[in-house]
N, C-alpha and C positions, 0 to 999 in steps of 0.2 A: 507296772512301770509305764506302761504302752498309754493308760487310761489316764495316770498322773500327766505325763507329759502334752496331752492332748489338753488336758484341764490347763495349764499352765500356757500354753498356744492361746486357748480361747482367752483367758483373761490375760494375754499381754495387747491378744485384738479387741478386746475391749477398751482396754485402758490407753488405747492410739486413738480409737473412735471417740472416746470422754474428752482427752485431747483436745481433737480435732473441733467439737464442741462448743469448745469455752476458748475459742483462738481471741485473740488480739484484736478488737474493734477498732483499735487506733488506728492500725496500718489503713494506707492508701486502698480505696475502695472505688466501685465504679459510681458510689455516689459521692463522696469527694471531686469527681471528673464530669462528674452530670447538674446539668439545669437544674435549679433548684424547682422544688414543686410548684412555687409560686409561678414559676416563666412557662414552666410546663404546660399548668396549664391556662395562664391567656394565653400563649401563642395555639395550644389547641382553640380555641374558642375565636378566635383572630381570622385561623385558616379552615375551618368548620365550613366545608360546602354544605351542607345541611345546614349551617345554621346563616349562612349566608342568604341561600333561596328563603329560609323562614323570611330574613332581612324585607326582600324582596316581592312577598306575599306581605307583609305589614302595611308597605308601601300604596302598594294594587287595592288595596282595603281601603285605605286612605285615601287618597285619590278618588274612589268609587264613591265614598262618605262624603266628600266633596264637592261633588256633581250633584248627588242626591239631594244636599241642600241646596243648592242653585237649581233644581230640578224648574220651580216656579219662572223661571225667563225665558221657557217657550211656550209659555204663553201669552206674554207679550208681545204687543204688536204695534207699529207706529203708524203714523198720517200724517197727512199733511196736504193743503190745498191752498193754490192762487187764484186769486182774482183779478184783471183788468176791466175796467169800464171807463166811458168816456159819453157825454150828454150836456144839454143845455139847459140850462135853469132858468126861469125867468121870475124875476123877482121884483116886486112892489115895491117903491122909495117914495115917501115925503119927504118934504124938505122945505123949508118957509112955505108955509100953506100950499105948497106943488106937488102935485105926484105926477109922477112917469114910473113909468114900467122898462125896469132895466134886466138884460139878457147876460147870463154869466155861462161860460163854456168851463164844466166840471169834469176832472179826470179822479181818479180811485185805482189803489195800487191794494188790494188785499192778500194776506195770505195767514194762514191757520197750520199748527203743526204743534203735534202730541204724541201721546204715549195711551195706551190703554190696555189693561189688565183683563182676560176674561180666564178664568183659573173653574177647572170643569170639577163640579161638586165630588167627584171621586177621588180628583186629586188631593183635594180640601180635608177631606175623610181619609185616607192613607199614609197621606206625606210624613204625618208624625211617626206615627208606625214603624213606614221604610227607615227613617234617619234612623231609631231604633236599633232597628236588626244592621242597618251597616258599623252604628256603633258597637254592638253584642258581637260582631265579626271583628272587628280591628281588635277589640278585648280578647279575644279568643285565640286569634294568632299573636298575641304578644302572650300569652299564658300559653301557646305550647312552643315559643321563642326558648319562656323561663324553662319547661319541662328538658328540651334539648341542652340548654345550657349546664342543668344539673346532670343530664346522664353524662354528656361529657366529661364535666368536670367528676365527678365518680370512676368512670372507665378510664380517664388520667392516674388517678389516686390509685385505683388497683393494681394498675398495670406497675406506677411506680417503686407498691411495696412489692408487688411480685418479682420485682426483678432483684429489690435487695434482698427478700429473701431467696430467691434462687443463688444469687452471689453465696449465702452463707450456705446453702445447702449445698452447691459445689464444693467449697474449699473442704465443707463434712465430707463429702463422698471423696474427696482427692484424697485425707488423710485414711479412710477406709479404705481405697484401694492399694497407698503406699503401707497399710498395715498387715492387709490381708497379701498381697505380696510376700511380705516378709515372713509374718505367717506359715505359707505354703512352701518356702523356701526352707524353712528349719523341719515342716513335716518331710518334706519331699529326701532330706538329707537324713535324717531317721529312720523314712523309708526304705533309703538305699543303704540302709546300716543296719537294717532288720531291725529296729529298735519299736516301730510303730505298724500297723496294717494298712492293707492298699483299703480300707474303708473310710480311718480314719485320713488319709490321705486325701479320699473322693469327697469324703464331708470337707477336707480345709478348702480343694481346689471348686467346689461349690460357692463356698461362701466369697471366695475371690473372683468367680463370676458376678455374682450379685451383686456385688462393691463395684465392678466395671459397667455392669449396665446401669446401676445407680447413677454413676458421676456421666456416666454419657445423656441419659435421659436428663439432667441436672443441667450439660451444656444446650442439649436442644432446646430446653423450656426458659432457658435464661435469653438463648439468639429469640426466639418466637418472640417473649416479651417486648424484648426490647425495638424489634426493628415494628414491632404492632407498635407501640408508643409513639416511635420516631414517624410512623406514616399519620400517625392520628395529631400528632403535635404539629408538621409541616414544615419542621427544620431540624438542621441537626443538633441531636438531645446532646452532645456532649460538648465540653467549655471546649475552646480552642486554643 
């Protein structure tokens, strides 16, 4: 009798737990109430302090790539130079079979100004080079720009399904606590009716332990999710 009835206990907590299971996806959920994944995550990738300073290293690269090709304008150099003079000329004239010797007072205003290039044979030999390596650097922080953007966008994504699955794993462990409750509540009343042993008694009020630390570690791991998501995304994850 003692052993029927225990049997009967177990499979009515089992058949709460199946239940609990196959509950109702339609009702209102916390993703009904949450950013969709898409908002999720650009607003991660938006507020990304890591992916910001990358931003910021792109930049500094560029800029650097910049100069390196301009590198060649210090080595130019400019000049420039004036003249004044002033003197007499004297100069020969005919003129209807005449000549005389005529004196002309000559002024001169000069000046000279340029540009000149002297570019030192190593820089001639390298410069290709350097622009090189500053462009394989600008490449290189935009490929680990891309690398940040996808861990992001991944540690979004898991985070997301982990909290819907914690949601569903909660509402399991609620209906397993309110079963195994119930459960212990017909042993414990059996018990006190001598109908059952204080063994099987300690086996039900076991399994109604394990059901409560279930649904409890079920809320901690659902809060952890979710406020890890809401600090990595940068605004609050749920509609308003």
């Amino acid at each position: 009798m003692k052993s029927v009835l225990l049997v009967l206990i177990l499979i009515h907590w089992n058949t709460l737990i199946a239940f609990g299971q196959s509950w109702d996806n339609t009702q209102e959920s916390i993703k009904d109430n949450m950013l969709s994944l898409e908002q999720l995550i650009e607003s991660a990738l938006n507020n990304s302090p890591e992916l910001k300073s990358q931003n910021e290293l792109i930049n500094i690269k560029s800029s650097e790539y910049k100069i390196q090709k301009k590198n060649w304008a210090e080595y130019v150099s400019g000049f420039g130079s004036v003249s004044y003079g002033a003197g007499n000329i004297m100069t020969g004239v005919e003129t209807a079979g005449t000549n005389f010797y005529q004196l002309t007072n000559n002024q001169n205003f000069l000046y000279n100004v340029g540009l000149q290039l002297r570019i030192p044979l190593k820089h001639a030999v390298t410069s290709k080079h350097l622009i090189k390596i500053r462009t394989n650097e600008i490449n290189r922080a935009v490929y680990q720009r891309g690398e940040i953007e996808q861990e992001i966008t991944i540690r979004v994504i898991e985070l997301y399904n982990n909290i819907l699955l914690e949601e569903q794993l909660l509402h399991i462990r609620s209906q397993a606590v309110q079963s195994s409750n119930t459960a212990f509540a017909v042993t414990e009343k059996y018990f006190m009716e001598g109908n059952t042993s204080a063994a099987d008694l300690d086996r039900i009020f076991s399994m109604k332990v394990r059901s409560e630390e279930g649904f409890a570690k079920s809320k901690i791991e659902l809060t952890k999710h979710f406020f890890t998501l809401r600090e990595i995304v940068g605004v609050p994850i749920l509609k308003r």
